[in-house]
C-alpha positions in Angstrom: 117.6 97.1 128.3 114.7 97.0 125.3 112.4 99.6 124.3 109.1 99.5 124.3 106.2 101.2 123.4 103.4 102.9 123.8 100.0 103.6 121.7 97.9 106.1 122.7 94.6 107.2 120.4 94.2 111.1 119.8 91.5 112.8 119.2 91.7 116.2 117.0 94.1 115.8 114.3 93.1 116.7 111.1 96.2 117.0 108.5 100.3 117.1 108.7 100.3 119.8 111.1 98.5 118.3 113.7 100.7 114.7 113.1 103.9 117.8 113.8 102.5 119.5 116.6 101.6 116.5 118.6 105.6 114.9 117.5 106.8 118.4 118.8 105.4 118.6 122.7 105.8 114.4 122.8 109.6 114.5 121.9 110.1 116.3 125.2 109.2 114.0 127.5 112.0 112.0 128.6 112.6 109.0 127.7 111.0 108.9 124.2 113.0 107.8 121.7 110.4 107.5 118.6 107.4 108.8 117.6 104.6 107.6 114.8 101.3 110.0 115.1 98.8 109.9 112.3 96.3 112.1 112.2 94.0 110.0 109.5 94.0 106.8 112.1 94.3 109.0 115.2 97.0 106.7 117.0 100.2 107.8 118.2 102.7 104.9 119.2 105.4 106.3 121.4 108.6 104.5 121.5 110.6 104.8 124.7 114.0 103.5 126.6 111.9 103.6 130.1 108.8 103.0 131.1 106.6 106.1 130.0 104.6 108.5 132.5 101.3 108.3 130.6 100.5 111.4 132.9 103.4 113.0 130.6 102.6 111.9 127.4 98.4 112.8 127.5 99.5 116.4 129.2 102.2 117.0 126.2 99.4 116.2 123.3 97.2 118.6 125.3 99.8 121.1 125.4 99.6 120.6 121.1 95.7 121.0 121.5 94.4 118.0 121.3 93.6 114.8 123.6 94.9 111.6 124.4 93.9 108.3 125.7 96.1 105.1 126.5 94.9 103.0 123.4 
């Protein structure tokens, strides 16, 4: 079974700590394997073993204080 992933485009992130945050709350959700989040570009692509609960993912950048949409 492959991976696949997932981009999602966050709005919000200003600097490193907001790329950190955002990789902090999206590590949890299961499933997720690797993240890339870049705060200058505003993308997050979410690599994952299953298929991902966008639900999850937007709910877990929330919980960092920002917001995401499926890209």
């Amino acid at each position: 079974m492959g991976s696949q992933t997932t981009e999602y485009t966050v709005t919000g992130m200003t600097c490193a700590h907001c790329e950190m945050s955002v990789r902090e709350e999206v590590e949890q959700v299961p499933g997720v394997e690797a993240i890339e989040v870049s705060a200058q570009t505003g993308l997050l692509r979410v690599t994952s073993t299953t298929a991902l609960d966008d639900a999850r993912v937007v709910a877990a950048v929330s919980e960092a204080g920002y917001t995401a949409t499926r890209a």
